[in-house]
C-alpha positions in Angstrom: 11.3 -14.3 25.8 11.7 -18.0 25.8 14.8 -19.1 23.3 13.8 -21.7 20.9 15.9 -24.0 18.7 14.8 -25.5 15.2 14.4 -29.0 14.6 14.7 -31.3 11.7 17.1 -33.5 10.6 17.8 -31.1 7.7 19.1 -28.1 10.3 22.7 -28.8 10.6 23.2 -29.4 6.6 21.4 -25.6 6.5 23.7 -24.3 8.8 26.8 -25.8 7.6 25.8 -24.3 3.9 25.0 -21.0 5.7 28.3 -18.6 3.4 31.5 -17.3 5.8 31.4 -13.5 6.6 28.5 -11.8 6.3 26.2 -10.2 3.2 27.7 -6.6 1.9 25.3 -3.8 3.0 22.7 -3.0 0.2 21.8 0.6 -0.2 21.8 1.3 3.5 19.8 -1.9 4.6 22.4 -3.4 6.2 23.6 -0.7 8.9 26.5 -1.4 11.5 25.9 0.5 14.5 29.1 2.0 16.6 30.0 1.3 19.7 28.5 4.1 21.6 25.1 3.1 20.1 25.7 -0.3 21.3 26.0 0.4 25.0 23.2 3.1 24.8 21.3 -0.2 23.8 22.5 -2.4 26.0 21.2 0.4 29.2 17.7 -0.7 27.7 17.6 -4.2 26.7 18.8 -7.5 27.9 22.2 -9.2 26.9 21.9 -12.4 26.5 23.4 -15.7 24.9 22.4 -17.3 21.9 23.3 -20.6 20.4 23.5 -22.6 17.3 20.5 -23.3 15.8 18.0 -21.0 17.8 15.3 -19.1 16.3 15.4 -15.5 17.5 12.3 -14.6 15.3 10.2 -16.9 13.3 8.4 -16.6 10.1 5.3 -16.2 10.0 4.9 -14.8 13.7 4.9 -11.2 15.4 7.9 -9.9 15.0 8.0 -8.6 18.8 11.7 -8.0 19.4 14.4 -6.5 18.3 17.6 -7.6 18.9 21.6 -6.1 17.8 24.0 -8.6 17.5 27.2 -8.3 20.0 29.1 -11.2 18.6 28.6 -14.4 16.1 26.4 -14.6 13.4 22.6 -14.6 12.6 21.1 -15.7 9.0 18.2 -14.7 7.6 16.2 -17.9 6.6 13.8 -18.2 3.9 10.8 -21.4 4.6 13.1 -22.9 7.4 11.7 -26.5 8.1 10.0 -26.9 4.6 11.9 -28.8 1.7 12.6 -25.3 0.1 14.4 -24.0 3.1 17.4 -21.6 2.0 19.8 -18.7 3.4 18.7 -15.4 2.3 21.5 -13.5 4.2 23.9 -13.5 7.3 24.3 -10.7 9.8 27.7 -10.2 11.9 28.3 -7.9 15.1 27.2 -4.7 14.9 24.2 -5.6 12.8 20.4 -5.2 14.2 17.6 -7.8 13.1 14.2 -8.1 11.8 12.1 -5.9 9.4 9.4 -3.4 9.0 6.4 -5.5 10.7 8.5 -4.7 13.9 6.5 -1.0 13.6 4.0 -2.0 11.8 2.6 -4.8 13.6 2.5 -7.5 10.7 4.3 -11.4 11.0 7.7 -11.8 10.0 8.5 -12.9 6.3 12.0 -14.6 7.5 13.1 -16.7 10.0 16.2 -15.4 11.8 18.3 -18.5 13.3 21.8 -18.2 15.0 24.3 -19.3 12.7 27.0 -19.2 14.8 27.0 -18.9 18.5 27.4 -15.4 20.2 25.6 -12.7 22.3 23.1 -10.3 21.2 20.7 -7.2 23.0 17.4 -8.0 23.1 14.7 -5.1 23.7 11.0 -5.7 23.2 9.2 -4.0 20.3 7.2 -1.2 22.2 10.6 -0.4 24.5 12.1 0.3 20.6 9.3 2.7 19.4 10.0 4.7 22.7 13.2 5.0 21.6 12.4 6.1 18.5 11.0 8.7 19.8 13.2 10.0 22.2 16.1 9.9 19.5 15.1 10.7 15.8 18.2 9.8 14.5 17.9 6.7 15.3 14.9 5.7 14.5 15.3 7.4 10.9 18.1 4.8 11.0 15.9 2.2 11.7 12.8 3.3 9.5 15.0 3.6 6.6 16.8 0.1 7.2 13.2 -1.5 7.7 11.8 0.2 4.4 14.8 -0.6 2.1 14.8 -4.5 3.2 11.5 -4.3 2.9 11.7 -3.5 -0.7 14.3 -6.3 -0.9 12.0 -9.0 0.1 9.3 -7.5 -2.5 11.9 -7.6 -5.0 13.3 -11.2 -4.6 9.7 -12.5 -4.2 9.9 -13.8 -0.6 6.5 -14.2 1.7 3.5 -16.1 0.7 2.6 -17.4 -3.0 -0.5 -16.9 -5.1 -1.3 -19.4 -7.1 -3.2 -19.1 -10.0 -4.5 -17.8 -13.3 -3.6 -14.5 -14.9 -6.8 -14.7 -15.7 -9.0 -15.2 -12.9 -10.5 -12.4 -11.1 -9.9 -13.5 -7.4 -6.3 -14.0 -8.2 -6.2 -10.5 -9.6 -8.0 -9.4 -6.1 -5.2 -11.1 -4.4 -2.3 -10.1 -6.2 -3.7 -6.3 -6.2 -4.4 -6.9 -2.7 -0.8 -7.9 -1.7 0.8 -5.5 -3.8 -1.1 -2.2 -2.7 -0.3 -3.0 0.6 3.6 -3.9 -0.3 3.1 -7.8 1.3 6.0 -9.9 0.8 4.7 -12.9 -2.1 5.5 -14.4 -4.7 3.0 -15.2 -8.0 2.8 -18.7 -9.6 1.3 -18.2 -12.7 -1.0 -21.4 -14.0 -0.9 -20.3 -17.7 3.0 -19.6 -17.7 5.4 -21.2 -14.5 6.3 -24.7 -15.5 6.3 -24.9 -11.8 2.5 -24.7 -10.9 1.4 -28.1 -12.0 3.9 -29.8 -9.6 3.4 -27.9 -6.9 -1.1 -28.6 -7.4 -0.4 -32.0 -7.8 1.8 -32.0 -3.8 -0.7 -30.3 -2.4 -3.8 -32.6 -4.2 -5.1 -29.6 -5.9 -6.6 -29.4 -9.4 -6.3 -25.7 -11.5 -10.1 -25.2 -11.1 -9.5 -25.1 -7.5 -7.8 -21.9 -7.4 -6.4 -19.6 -6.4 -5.1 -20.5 -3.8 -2.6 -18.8 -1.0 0.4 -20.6 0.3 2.5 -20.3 2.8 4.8 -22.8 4.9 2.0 -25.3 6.0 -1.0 -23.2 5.6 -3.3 -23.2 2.6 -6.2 -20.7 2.2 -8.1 -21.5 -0.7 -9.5 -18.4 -2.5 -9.3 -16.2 0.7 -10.9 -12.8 1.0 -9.0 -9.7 2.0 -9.7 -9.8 5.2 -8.8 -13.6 5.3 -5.5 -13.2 4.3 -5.1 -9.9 6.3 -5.4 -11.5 9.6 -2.7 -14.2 7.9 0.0 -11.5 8.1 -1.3 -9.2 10.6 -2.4 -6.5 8.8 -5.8 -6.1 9.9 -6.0 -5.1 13.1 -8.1 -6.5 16.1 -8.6 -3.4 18.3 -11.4 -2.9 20.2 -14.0 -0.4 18.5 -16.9 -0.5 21.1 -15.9 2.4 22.3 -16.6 6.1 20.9 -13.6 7.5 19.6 -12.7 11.3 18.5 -12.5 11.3 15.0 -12.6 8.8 12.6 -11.1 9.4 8.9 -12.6 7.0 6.0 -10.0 6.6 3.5 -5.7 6.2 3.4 -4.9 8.1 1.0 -2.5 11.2 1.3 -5.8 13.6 2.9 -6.7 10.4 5.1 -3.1 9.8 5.6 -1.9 13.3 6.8 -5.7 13.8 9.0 -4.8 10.3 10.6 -1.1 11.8 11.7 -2.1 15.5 12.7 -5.2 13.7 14.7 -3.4 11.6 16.9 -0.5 13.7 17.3 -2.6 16.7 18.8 -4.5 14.5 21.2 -7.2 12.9 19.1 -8.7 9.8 19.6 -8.7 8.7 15.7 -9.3 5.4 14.0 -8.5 5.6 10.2 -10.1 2.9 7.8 -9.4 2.0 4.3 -11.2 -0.6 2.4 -8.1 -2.1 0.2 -4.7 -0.5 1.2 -3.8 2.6 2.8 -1.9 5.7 -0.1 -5.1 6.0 -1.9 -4.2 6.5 -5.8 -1.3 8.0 -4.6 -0.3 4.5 -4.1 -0.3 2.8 -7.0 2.4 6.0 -8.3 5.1 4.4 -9.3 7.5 8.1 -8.6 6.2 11.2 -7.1 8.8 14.0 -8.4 7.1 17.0 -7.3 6.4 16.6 -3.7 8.5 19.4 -1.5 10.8 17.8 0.5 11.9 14.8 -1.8 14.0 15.7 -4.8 15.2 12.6 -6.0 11.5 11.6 -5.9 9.7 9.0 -3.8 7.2 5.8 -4.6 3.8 6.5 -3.7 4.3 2.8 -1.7 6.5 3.9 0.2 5.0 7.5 0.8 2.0 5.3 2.2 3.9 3.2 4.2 6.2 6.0 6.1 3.2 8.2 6.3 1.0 5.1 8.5 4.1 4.0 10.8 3.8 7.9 11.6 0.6 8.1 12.3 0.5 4.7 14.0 3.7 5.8 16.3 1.0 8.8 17.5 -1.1 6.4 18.7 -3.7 6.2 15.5 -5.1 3.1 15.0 -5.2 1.5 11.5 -7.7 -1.2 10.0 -7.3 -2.6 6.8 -9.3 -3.9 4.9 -12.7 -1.5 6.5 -14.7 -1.0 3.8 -17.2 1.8 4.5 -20.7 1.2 3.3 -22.8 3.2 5.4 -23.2 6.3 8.1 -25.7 7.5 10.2 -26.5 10.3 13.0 -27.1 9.6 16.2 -26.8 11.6 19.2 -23.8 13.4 19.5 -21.9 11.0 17.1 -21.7 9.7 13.8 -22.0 5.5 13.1 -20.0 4.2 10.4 -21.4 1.2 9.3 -18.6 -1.7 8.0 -19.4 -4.0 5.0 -18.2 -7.2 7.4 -21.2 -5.8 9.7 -19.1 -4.2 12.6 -19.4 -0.6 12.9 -17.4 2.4 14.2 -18.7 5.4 16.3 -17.3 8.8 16.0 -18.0 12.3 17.5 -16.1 13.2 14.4 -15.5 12.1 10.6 -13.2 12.7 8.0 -14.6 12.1 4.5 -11.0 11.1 2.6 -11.9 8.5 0.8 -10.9 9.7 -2.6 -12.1 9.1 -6.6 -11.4 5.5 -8.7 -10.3 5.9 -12.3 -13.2 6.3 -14.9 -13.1 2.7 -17.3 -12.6 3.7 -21.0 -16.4 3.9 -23.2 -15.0 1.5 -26.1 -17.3 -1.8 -26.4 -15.9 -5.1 -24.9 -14.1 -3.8 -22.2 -15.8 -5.8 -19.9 -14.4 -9.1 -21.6 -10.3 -7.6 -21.3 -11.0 -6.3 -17.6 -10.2 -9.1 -15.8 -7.2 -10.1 -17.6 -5.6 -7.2 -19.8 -7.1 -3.6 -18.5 -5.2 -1.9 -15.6 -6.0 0.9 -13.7 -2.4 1.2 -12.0 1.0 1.4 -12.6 2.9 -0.7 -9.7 5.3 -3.4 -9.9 2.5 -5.9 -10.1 1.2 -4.5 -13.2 5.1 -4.0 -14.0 5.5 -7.8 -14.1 2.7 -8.6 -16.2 3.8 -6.5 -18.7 7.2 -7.4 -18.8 8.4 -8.0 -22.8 4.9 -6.9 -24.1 3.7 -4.5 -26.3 1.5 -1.8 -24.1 -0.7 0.8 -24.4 -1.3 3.5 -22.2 -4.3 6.0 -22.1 -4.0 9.1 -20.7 -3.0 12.9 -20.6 -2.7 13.8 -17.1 0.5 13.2 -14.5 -0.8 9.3 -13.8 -0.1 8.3 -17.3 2.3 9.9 -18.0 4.5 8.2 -14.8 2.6 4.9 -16.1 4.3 5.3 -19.7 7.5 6.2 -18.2 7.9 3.5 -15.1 6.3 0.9 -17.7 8.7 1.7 -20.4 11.7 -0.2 -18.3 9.6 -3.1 -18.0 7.3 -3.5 -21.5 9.0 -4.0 -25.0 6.9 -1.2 -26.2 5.0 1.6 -25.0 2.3 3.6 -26.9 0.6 6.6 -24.8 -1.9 7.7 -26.4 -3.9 11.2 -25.7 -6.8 13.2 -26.9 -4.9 16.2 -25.8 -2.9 18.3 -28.8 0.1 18.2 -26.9 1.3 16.7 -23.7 2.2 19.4 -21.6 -1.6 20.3 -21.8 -2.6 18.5 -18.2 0.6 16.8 -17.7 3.5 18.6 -15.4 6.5 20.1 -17.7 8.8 18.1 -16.1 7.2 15.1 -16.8 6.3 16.0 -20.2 9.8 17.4 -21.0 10.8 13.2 -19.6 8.7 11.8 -21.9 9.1 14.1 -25.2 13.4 12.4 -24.5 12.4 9.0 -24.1 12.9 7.2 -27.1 11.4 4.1 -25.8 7.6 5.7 -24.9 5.3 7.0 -28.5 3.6 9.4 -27.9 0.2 9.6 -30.1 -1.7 13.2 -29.6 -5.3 14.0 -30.3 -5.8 10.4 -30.8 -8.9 7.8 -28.8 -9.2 4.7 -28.5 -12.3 2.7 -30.5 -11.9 -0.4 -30.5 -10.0 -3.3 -28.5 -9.0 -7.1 -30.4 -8.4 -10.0 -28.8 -9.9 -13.7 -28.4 -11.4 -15.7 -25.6 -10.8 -12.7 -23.1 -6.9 -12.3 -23.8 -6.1 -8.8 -25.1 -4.2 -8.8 -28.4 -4.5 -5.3 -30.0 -5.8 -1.6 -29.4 -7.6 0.1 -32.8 -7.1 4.3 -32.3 -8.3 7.1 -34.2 -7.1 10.5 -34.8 -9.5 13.1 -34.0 -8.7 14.7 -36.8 -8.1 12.8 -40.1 -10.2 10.4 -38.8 -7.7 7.8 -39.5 -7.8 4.5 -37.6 -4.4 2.9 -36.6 -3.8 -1.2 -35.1 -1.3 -0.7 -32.4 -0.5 -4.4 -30.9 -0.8 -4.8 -27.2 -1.4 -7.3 -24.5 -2.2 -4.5 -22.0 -3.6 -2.1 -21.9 -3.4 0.9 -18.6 -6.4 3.6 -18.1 -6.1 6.8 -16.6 -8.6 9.2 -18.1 -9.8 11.1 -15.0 -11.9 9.6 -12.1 -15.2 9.7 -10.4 -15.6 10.3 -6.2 -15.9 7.2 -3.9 -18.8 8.8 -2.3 -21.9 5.9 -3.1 -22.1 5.1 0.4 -22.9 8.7 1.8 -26.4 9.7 3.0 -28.2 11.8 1.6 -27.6 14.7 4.8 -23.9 15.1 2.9 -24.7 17.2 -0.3 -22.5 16.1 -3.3 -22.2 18.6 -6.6 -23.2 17.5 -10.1 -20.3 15.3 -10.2 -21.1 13.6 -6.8 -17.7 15.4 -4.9 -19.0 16.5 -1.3 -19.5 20.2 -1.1 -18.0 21.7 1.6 -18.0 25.2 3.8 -20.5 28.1 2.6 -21.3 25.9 -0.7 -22.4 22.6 1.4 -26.1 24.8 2.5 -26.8 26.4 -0.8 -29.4 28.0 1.0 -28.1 30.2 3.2 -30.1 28.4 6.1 -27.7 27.0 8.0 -26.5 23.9 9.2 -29.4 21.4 10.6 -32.0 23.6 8.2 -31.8 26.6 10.5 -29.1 26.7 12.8 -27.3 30.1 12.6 -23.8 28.6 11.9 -22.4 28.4 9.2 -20.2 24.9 8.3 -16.4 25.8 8.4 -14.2 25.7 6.0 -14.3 22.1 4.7 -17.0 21.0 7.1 -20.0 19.0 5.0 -24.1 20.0 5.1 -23.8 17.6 8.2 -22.3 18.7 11.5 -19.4 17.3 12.8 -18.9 15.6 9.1 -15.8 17.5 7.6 -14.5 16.3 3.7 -10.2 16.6 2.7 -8.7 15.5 -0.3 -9.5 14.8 -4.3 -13.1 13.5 -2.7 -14.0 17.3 -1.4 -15.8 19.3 -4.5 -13.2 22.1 -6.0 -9.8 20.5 -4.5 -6.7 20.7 -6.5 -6.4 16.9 -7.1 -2.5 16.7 -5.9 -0.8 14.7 -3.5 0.9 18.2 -1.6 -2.9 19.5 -1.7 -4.5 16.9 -0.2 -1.8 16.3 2.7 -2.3 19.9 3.9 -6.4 19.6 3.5 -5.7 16.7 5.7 -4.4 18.7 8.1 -6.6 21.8 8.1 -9.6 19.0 8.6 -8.0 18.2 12.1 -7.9 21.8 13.1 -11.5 21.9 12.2 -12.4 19.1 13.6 -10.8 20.6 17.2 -12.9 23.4 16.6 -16.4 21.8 16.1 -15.7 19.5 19.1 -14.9 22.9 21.2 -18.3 23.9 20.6 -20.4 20.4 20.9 -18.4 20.1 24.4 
């Protein structure tokens, strides 16, 4: 790799404000390595020099190699070149560099510049992943140093901006967009950051021209998904002319756990996902019931250690895919892509889920686009942060919505039609709630009516099932989470769907008794579809247990099925 140096006349009063020592290790991002490490890593990279001023990796390119410092001292730089240029952190010997898109692919959020001259290992980014491999420890090492400064950079609101209305519906796409899918960014809000109007006026922008998407010298004005996808490599560019094994439509935990156990036995598999891969899932602020994590994990970061998995198997990813279409043809399946490309498959995965139901009261349609959420993630955490909130729902999702929103919000309402909590909701997390002092809890109770003017959300009107009685509870958001409907509109009609449009599966899928292919004398296995080859996992499959460990082992079984269909079609 070619060294490079910055430029500017502003580079040596950067580095001369860059702090002596180094930043304290945060929660395990930080790592030193010892020395025996060190020379295992110097056997398989290169030792080289570095000097003052040069750019080891650079923001907003592939982050392709990963390099241990031996001796001086690299800081983490924030917009390098740009008037807003500033030290985020300094690394000393011992210390490796770079962040999480070195596995997954995506540009780097920070430019890394040599602070003060010294020697470091340099090994390319594919040479790490085999070393990963060959030493778990390690790479556990790595993955959770990657993940946690990952979460840093979320946190202190590094990365691209959005700026824009709270309002607007395309800057709601783009902020749900970048948060589902943990992207480093910052929002400028138009109706409340005393910033935004100065920063329109540099660029020659007016307000009705966005939103916009910022970062260093590039402007996209109201990009799509895919648009600002390709700006951080998320989306990949693979080749898809090719037939591949199995494809799995959907990344949520079934998707997610297909996609791994696919490409780990020998598979061929492509998994696509129209928005962000972890499905609902996703958007869960803390899992506290999934074997194997007792202190709990994010459904984020659930996602995002479940695709560097599947991805280090040799699965390939593409987000945003959105799914619109599949036919038959001969000895495959043809999934057809809402940006017109398609995907062939001698095997699919239907894992693409169900969406929150929206609430029956009138006027919802007016508060959607600026005050009704169907999630419960830091984005939505932000928005709500001093206001008075109401959340609807008895099941596990709102009940982790009223608790993760109840540190943000200056009031939380959770309002039921159940008699008492524990009736849908986990004990645990009903037992949580019943203690907190800062989330009310109103039973047997709907929602009627929602107040507000010009769009903006002021108040929720409730009624008790009971008495009758009708009740003004003051909030500026309000969450949904009253049970959800399949994501299976873009099926044919060869997949049969149940009453409530989840796809049947095994003996149920041919009602009939005929068969598969209206006569065949096999039966479809166990969570194979009415069409061949077409297998369903997860809260989309018709009778599944709608939880997170459920679906992950559904995911799996799928694969094994899908090994034992191709056995027969070869």
């Amino acid at each position: 790799m070619t060294a490079t140096r910055a430029e500017g006349p502003d580079l040596e009063q950067l580095l001369a404000a860059v702090p002596p020592g180094e930043t304290p290790d945060l929660h395990g991002a930080f790592p030193r390595l010892d020395e025996a490490r060190i020379q295992e890593l110097s056997a398989l990279g290169e030792r080289r020099p570095t000097r003052r001023g040069e750019v080891l990796i650079a923001e907003g390119e592939p982050d392709e190699m990963f390099y241990v410092v031996l001796s001086g001292r690299v800081a983490a730089v924030e917009a390098l070149g740009t008037p807003e240029q500033r030290v985020i952190r300094v690394h000393g010997p011992g210390r490796f560099l770079g962040e999480l898109g070195l596995l997954t692919g995506q540009v780097a959020f920070l430019t890394w510049l040599v602070a003060d001259p010294g020697e470091v290992i340099a090994i390319p980014a594919e040479r790490l992943r085999q070393i990963t491999l060959s030493d778990p420890a390690f790479g556990d090492e790595v993955l959770r140093a990657f993940l946690i400064r990952r979460w840093l950079v979320l946190d202190q609101g590094l990365g691209f901006r959005i700026v824009g209305s709270r309002y607007s519906p395309d800057t709601r796409r783009l902020r749900e967009f970048a948060a589902r899918n943990r992207l480093p960014h910052r929002f400028v809000d138009l109706e409340s950051d005393t910033a935004a109007d100065a920063l329109l006026r540099h660029l020659g922008l007016g307000p009705e021209e966005t939103p916009v998407v910022i970062w260093r010298d590039r402007v996209l004005h109201n990009p799509s998904n895919a648009e600002l996808a390709g700006l951080i490599g998320l989306r990949s560019d693979r080749s898809r002319s090719e037939i591949c094994d199995l494809v799995v439509v959907g990344g949520g935990p079934a998707g997610l756990a297909a996609a791994v156990y696919g490409a780990s036995e020998g598979l061929d598999t492509s998994l696509l996902d129209g928005v962000a891969v972890g499905g609902q899932a996703g958007r869960t602020s803390r899992i506290e019931n999934y074997l194997g994590f007792p202190a709990g994990i994010s459904g984020g970061e659930l996602a995002e250690r479940a695709i560097i998995q599947a991805e280090k198997f040799g699965a390939r990813a593409t987000v945003p895919a959105e799914v619109i279409g599949m036919e038959a043809g001969e000895g495959e399946h043809v999934l057809r892509l809402a940006d017109g490309d398609s995907v062939a498959a001698r095997a699919v995965i239907i894992a693409t889920g169900a969406r929150y139901r929206r609430l029956p009261v009138p006027r919802l349609e007016e508060y959607e686009e600026s005050s009704v959420y169907y999630a419960a993630t830091p984005m939505e955490a932000q928005v709500c942060a001093g206001d008075p909130v109401v959340v609807v729902g008895g099941g596990n999702s709102g009940g982790q919505a009223a608790l993760f929103l109840a540190d943000h919000a200056a009031q939380v309402r959770l309002v039921i039609r159940e008699r008492e909590l524990g009736e849908y909701m986990s004990r645990y997390l009903a037992d949580r709630i019943e203690r907190d002092p800062r989330v009310e809890v109103l039973v047997h109770t709907e929602v009627r009516e929602l107040q507000g003017e010009r769009g903006v959300l002021e108040s929720v009107v409730v009624e008790d099932l009971d008495t009758h009685e009708r009740r003004v509870l003051p909030a500026h958001e309000l969450m949904v989470f009253i049970g959800a409907d399949p994501c299976t509109e873009w099926l044919p009609d060869t997949v049969a769907v149940d009453s409530g449009g989840y796809v049947l599966t095994g003996p149920a899928a041919v009602q009939d008794g005929s068969g598969l292919d209206g006569g065949q004398a096999r039966q479809p296995l166990l969570l194979e579809t009415s069409t061949p080859g077409v297998f369903a996992a997860g809260d989309v499959r018709s009778g599944s247990t709608k939880r997170v460990a459920s679906a992950v082992g559904e995911g799996s079984m799928a694969v094994r099925l899908v090994h034992e269909y191709l056995a027969t079609v070869r």
